[in-house]
mmCIF file of the N, C-alpha and C atoms, coordinates in Angstrom:
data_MODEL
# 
_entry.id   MODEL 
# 
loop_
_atom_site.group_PDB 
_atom_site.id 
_atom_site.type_symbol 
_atom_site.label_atom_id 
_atom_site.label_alt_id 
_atom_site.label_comp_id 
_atom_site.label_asym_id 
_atom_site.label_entity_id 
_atom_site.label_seq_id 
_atom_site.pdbx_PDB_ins_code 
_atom_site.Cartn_x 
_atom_site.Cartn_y 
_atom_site.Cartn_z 
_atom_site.occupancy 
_atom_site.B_iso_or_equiv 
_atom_site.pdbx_formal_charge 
_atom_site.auth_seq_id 
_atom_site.auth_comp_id 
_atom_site.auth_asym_id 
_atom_site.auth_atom_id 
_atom_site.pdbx_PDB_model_num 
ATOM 1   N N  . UNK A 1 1  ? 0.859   -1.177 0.000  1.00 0.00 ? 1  UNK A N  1 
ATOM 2   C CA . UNK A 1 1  ? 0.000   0.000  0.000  1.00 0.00 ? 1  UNK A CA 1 
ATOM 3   C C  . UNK A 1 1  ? 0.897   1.229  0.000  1.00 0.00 ? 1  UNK A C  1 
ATOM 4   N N  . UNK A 1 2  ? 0.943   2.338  -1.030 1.00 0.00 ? 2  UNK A N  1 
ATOM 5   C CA . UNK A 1 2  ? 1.376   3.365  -1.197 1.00 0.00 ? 2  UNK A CA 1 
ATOM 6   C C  . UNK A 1 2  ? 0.970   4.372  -0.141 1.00 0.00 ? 2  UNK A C  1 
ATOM 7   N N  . UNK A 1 3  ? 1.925   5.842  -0.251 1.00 0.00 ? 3  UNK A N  1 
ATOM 8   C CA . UNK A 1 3  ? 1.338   6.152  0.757  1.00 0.00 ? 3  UNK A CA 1 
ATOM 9   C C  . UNK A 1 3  ? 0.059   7.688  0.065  1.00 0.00 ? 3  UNK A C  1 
ATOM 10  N N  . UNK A 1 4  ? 0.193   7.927  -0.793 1.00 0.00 ? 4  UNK A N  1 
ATOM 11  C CA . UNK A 1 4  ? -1.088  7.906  -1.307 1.00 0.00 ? 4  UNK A CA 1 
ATOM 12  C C  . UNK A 1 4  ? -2.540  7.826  -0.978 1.00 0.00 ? 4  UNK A C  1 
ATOM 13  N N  . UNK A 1 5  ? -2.446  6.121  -0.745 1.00 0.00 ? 5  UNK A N  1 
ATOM 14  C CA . UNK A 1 5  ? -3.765  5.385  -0.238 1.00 0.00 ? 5  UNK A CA 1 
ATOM 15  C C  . UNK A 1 5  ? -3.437  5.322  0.923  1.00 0.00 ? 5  UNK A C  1 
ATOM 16  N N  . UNK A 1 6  ? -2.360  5.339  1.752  1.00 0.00 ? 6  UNK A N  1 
ATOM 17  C CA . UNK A 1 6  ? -2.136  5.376  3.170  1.00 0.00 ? 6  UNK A CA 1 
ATOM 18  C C  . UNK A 1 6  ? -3.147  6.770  3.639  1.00 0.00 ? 6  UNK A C  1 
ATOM 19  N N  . UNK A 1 7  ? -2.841  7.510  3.264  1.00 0.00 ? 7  UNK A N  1 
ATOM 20  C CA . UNK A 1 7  ? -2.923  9.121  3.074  1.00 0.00 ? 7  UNK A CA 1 
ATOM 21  C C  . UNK A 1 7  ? -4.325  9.397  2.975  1.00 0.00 ? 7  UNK A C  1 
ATOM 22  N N  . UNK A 1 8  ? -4.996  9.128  1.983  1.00 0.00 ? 8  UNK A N  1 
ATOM 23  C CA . UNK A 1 8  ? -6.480  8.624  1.447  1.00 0.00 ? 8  UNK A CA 1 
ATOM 24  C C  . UNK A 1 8  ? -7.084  8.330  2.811  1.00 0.00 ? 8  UNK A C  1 
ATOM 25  N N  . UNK A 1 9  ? -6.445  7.195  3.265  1.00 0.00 ? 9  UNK A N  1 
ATOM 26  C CA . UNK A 1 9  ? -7.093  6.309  4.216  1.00 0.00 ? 9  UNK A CA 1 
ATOM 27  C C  . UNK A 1 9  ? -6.831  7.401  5.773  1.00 0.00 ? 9  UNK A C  1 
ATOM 28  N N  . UNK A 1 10 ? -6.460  7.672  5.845  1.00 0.00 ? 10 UNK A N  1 
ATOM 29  C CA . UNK A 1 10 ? -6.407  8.611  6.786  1.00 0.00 ? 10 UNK A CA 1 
ATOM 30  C C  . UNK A 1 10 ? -7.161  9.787  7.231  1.00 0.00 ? 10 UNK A C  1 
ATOM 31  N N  . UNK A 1 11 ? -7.659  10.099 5.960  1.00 0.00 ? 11 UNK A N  1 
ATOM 32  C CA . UNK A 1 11 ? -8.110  11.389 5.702  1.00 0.00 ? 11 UNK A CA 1 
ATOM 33  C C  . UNK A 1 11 ? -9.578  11.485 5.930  1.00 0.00 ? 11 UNK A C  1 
ATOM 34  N N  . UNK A 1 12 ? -9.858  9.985  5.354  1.00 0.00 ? 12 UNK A N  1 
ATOM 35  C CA . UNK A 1 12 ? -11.059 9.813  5.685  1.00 0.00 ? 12 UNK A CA 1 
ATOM 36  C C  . UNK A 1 12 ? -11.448 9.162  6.580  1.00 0.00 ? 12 UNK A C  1 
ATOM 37  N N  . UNK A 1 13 ? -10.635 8.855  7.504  1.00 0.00 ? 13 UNK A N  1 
ATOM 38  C CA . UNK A 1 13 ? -11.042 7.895  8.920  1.00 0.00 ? 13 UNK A CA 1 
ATOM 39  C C  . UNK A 1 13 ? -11.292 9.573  9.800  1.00 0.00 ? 13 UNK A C  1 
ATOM 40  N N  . UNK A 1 14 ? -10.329 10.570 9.581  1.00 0.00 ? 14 UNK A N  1 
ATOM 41  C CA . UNK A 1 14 ? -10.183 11.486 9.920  1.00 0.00 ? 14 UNK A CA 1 
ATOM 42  C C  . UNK A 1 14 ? -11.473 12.369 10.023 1.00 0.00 ? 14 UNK A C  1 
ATOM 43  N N  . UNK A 1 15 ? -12.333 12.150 7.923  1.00 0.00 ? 15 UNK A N  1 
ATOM 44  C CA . UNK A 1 15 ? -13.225 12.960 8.171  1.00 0.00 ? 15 UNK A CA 1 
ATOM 45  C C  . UNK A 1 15 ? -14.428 12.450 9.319  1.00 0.00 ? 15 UNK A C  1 
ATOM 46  N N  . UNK A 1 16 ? -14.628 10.999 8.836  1.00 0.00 ? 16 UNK A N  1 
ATOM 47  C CA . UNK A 1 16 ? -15.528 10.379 10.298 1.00 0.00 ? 16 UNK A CA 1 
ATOM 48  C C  . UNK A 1 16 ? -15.601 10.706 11.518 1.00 0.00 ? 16 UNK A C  1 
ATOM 49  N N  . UNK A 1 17 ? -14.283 10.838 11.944 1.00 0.00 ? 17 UNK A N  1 
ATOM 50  C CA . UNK A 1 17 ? -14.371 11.032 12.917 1.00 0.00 ? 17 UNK A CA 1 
ATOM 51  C C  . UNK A 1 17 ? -14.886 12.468 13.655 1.00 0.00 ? 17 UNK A C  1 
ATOM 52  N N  . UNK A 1 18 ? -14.575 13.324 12.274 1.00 0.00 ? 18 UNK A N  1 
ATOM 53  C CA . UNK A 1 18 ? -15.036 14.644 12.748 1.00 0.00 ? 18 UNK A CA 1 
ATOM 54  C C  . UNK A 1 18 ? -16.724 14.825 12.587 1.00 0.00 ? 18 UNK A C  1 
ATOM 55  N N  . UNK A 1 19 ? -17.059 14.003 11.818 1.00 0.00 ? 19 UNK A N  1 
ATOM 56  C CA . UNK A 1 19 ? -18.696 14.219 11.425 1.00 0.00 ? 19 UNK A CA 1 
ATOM 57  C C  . UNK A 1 19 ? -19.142 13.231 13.053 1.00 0.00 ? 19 UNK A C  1 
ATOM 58  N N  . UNK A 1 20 ? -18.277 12.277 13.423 1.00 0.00 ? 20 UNK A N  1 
ATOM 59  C CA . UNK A 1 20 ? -19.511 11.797 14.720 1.00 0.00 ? 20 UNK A CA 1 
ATOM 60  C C  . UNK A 1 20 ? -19.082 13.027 15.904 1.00 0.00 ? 20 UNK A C  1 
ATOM 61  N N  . UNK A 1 21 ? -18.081 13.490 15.479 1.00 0.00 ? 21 UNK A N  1 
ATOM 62  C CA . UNK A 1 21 ? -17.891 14.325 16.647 1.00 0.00 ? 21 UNK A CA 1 
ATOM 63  C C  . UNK A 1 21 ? -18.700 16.045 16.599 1.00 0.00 ? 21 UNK A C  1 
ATOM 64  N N  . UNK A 1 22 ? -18.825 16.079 15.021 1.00 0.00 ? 22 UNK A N  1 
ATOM 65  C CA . UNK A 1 22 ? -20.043 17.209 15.085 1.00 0.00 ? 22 UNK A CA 1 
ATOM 66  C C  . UNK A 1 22 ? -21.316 16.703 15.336 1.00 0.00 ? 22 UNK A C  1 
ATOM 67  N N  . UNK A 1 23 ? -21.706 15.332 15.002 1.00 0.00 ? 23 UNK A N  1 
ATOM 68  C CA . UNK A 1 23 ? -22.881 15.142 15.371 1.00 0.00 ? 23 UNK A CA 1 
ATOM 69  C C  . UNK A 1 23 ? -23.200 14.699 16.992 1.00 0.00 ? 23 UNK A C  1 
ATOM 70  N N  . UNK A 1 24 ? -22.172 14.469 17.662 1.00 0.00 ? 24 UNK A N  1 
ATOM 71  C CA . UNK A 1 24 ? -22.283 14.187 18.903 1.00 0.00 ? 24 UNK A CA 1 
ATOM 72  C C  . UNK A 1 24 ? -22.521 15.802 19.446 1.00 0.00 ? 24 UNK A C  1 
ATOM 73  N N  . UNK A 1 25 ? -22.050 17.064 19.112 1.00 0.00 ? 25 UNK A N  1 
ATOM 74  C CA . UNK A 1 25 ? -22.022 18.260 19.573 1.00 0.00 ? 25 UNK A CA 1 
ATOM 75  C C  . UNK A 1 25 ? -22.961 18.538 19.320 1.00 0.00 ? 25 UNK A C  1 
ATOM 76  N N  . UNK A 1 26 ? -23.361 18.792 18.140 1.00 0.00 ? 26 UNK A N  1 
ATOM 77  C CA . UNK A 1 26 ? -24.928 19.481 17.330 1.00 0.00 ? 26 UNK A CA 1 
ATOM 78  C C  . UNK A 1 26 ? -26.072 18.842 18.520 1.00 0.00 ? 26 UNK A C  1 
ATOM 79  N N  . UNK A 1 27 ? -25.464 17.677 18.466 1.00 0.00 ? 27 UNK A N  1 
ATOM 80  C CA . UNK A 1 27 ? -26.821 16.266 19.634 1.00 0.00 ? 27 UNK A CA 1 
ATOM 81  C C  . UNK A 1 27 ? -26.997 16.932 20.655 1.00 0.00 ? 27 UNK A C  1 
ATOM 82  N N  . UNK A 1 28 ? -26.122 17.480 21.885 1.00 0.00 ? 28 UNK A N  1 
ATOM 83  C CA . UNK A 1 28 ? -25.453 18.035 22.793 1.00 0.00 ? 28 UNK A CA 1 
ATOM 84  C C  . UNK A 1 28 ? -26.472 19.366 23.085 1.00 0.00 ? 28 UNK A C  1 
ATOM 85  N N  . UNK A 1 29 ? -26.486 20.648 21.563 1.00 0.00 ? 29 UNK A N  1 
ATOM 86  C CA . UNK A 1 29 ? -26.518 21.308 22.068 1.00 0.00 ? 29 UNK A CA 1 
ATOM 87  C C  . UNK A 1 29 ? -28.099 21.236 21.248 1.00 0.00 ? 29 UNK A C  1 
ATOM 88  N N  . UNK A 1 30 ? -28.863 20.648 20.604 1.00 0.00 ? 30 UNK A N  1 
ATOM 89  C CA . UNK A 1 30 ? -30.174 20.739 20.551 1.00 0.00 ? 30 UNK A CA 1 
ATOM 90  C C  . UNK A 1 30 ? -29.752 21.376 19.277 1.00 0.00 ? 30 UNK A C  1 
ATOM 91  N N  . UNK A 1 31 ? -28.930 20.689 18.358 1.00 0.00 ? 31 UNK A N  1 
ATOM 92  C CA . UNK A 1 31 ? -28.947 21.288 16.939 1.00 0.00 ? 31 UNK A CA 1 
ATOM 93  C C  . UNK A 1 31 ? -29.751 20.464 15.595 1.00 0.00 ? 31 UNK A C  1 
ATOM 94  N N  . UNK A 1 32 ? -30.209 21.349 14.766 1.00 0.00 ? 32 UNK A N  1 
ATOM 95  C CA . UNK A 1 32 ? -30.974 19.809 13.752 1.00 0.00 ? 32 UNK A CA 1 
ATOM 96  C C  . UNK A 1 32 ? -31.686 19.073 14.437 1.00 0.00 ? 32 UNK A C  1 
ATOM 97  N N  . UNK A 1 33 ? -32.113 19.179 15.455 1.00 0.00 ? 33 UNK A N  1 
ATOM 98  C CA . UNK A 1 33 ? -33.211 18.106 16.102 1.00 0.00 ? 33 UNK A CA 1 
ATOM 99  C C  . UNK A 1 33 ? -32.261 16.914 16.307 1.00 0.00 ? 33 UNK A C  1 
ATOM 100 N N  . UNK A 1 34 ? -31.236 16.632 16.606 1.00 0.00 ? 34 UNK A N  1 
ATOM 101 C CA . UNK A 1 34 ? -30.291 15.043 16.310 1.00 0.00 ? 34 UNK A CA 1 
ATOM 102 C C  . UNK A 1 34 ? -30.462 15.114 18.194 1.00 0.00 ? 34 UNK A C  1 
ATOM 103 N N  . UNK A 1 35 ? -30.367 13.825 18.349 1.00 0.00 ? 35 UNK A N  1 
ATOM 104 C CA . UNK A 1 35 ? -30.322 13.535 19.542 1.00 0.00 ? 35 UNK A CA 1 
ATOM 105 C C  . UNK A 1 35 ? -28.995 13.494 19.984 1.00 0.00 ? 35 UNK A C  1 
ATOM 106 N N  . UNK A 1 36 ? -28.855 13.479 21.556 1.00 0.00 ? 36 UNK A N  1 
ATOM 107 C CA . UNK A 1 36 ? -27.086 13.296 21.936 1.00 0.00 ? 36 UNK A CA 1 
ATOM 108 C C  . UNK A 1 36 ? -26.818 11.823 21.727 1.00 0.00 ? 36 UNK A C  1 
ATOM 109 N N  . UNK A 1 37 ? -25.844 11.481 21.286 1.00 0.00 ? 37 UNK A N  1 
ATOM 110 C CA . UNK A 1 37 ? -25.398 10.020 21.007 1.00 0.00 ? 37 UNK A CA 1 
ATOM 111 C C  . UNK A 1 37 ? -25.814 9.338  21.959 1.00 0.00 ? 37 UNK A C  1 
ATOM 112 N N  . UNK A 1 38 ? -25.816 9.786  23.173 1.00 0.00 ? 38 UNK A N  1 
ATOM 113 C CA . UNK A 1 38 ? -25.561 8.587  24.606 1.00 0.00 ? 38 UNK A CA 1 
ATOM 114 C C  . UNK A 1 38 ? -27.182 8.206  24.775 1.00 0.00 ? 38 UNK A C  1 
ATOM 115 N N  . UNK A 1 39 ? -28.380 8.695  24.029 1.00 0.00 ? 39 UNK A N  1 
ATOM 116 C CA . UNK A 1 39 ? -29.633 8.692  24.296 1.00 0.00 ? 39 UNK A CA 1 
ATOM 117 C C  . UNK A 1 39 ? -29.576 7.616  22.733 1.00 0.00 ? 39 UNK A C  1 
ATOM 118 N N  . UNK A 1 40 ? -28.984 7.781  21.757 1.00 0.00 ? 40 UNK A N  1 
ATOM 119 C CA . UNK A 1 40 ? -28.755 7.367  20.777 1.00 0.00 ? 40 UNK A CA 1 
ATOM 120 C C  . UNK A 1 40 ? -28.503 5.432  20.934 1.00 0.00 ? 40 UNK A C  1 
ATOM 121 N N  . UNK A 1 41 ? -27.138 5.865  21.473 1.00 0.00 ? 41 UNK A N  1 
ATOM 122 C CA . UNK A 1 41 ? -26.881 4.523  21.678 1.00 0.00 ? 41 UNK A CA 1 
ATOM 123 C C  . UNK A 1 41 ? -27.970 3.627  23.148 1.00 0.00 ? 41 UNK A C  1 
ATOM 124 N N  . UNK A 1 42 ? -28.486 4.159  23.589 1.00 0.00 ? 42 UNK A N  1 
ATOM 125 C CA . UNK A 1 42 ? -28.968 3.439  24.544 1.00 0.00 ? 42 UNK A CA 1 
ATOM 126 C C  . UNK A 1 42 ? -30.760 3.296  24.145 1.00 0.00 ? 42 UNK A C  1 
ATOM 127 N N  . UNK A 1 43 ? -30.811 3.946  22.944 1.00 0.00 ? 43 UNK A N  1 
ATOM 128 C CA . UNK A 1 43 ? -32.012 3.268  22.789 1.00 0.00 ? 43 UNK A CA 1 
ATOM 129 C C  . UNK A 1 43 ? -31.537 1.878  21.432 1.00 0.00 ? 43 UNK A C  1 
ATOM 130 N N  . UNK A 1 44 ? -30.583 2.082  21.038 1.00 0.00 ? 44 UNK A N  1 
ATOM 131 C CA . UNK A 1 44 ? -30.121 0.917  20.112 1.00 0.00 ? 44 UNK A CA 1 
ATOM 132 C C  . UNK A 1 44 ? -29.880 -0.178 21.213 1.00 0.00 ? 44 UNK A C  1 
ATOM 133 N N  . UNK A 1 45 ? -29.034 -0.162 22.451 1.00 0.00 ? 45 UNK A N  1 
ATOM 134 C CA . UNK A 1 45 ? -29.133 -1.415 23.414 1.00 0.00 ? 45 UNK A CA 1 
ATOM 135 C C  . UNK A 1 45 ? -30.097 -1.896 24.032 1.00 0.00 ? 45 UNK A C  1 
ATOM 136 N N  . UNK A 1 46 ? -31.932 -1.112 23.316 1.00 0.00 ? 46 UNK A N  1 
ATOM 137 C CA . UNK A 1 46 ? -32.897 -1.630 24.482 1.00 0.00 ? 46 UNK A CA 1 
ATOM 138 C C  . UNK A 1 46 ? -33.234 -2.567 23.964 1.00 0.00 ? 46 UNK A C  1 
ATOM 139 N N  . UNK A 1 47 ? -32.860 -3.061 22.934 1.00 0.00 ? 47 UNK A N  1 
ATOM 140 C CA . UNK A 1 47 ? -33.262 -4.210 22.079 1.00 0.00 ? 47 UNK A CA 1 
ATOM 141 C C  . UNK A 1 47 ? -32.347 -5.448 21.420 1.00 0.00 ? 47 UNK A C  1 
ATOM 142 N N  . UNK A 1 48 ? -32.636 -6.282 21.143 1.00 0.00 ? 48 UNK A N  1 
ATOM 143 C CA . UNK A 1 48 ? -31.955 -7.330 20.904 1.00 0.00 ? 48 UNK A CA 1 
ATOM 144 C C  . UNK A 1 48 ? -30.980 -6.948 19.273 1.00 0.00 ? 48 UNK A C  1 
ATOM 145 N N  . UNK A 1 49 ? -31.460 -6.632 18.535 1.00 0.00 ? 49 UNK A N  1 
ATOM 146 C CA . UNK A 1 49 ? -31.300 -6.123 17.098 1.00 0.00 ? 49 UNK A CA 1 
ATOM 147 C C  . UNK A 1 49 ? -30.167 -5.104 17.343 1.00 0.00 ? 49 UNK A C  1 
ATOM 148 N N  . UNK A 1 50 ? -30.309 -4.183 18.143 1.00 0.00 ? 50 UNK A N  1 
ATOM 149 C CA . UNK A 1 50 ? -29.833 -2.807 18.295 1.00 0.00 ? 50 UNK A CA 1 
ATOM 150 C C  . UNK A 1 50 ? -28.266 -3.455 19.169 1.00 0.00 ? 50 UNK A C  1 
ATOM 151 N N  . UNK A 1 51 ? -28.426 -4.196 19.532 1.00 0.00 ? 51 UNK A N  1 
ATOM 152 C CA . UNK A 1 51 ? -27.288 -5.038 20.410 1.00 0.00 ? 51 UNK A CA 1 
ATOM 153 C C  . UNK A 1 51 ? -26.247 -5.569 19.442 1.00 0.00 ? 51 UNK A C  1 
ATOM 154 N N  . UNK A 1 52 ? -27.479 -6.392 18.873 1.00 0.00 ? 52 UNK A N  1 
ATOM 155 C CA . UNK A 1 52 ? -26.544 -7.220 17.603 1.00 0.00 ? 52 UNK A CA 1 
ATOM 156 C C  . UNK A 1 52 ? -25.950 -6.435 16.687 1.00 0.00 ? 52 UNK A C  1 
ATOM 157 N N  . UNK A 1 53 ? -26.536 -5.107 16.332 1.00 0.00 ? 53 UNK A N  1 
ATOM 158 C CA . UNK A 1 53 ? -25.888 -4.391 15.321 1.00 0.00 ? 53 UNK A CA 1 
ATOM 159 C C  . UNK A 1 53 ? -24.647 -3.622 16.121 1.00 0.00 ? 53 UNK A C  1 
ATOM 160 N N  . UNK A 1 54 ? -24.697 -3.713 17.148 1.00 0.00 ? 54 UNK A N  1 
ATOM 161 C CA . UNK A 1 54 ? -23.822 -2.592 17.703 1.00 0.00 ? 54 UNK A CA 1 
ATOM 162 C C  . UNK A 1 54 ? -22.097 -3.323 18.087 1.00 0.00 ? 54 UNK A C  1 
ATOM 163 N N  . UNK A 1 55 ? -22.643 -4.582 18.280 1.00 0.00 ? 55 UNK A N  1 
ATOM 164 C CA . UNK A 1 55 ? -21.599 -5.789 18.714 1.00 0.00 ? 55 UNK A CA 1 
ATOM 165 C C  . UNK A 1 55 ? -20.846 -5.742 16.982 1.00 0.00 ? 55 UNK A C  1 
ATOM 166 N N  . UNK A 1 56 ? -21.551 -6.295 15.841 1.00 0.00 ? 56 UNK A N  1 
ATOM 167 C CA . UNK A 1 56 ? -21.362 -6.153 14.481 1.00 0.00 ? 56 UNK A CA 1 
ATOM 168 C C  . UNK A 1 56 ? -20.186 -5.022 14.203 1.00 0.00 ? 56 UNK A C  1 
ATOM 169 N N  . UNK A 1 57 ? -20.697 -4.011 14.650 1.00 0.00 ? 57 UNK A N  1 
ATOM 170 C CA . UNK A 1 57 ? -19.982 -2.428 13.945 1.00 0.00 ? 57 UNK A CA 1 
ATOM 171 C C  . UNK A 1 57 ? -18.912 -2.079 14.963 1.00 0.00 ? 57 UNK A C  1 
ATOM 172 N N  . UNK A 1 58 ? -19.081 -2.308 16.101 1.00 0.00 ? 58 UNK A N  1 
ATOM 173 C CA . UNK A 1 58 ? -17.720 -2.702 17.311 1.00 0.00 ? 58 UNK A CA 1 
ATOM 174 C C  . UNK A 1 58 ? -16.659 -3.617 16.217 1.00 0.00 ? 58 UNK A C  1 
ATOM 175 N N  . UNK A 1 59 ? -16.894 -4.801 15.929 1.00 0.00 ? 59 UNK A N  1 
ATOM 176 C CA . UNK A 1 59 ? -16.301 -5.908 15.771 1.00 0.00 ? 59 UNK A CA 1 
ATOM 177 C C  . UNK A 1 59 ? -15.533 -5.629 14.067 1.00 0.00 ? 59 UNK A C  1 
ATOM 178 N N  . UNK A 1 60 ? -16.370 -4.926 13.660 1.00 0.00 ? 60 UNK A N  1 
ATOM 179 C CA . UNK A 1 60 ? -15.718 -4.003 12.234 1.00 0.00 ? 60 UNK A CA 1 
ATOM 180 C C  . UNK A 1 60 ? -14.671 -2.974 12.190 1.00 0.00 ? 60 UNK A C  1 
ATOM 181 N N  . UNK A 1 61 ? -15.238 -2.590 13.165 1.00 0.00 ? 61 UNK A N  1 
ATOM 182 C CA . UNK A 1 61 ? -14.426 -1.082 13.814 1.00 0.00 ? 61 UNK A CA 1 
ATOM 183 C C  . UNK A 1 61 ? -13.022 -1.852 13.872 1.00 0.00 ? 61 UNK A C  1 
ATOM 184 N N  . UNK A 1 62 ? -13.126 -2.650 14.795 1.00 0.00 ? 62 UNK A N  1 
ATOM 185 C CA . UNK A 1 62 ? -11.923 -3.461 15.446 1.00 0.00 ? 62 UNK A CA 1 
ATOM 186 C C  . UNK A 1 62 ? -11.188 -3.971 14.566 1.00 0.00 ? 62 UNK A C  1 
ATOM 187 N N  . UNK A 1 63 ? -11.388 -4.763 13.536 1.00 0.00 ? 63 UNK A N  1 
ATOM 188 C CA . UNK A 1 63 ? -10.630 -5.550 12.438 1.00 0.00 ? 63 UNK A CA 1 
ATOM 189 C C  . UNK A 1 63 ? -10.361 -4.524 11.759 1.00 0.00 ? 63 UNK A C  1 
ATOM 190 N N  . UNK A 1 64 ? -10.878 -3.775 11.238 1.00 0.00 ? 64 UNK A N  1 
ATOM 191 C CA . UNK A 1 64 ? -10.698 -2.996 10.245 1.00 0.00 ? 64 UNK A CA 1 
ATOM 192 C C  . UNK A 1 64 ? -9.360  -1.442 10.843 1.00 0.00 ? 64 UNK A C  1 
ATOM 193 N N  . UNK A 1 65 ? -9.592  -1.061 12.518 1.00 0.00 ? 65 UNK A N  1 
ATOM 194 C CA . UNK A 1 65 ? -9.268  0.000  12.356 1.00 0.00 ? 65 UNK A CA 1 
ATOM 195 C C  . UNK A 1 65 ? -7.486  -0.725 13.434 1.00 0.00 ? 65 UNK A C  1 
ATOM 196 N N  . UNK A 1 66 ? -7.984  -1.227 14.592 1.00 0.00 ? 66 UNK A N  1 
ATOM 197 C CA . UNK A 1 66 ? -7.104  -1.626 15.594 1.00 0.00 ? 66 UNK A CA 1 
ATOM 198 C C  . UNK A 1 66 ? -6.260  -3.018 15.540 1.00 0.00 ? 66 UNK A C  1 
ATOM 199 N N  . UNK A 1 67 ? -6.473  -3.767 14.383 1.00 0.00 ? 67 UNK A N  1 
ATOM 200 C CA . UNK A 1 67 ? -5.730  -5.643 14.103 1.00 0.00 ? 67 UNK A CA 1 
ATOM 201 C C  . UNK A 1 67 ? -4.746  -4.947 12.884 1.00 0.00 ? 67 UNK A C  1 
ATOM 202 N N  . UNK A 1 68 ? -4.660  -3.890 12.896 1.00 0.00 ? 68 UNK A N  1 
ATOM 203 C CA . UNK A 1 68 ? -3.282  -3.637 11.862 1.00 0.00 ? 68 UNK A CA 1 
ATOM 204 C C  . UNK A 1 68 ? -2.448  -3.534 12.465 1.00 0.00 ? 68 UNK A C  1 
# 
């Protein structure tokens, strides 16, 4: 892998991270109607589905961002 696509790949883990972190703020301060994440995520754990998806996208996160 060049660094190019190293570069690429960075940039856009980068932009993610800034869009959950505006949307965690916007959530925060009653912006766009978006809820705060932590009301977010805890209505995704009241359910079995919302569990499973969350275990799923953990487990993606993980291979994909932290097993390099």
């Amino acid at each position: 892998m060049g660094a190019p696509v190293r570069d690429m790949t960075l940039a856009i883990w980068a932009a993610l991270a800034a869009a959950l972190v505006g949307s965690a703020v916007a959530g925060r301060l009653g912006l766009a109607g978006l809820a705060p994440l932590g009301r977010v995520l805890r209505g995704a754990r009241s359910t079995v589905l919302g569990r499973s998806a969350l275990v799923i996208c953990w487990a993606w996160l993980g291979w994909h961002a932290f097993a390099r």
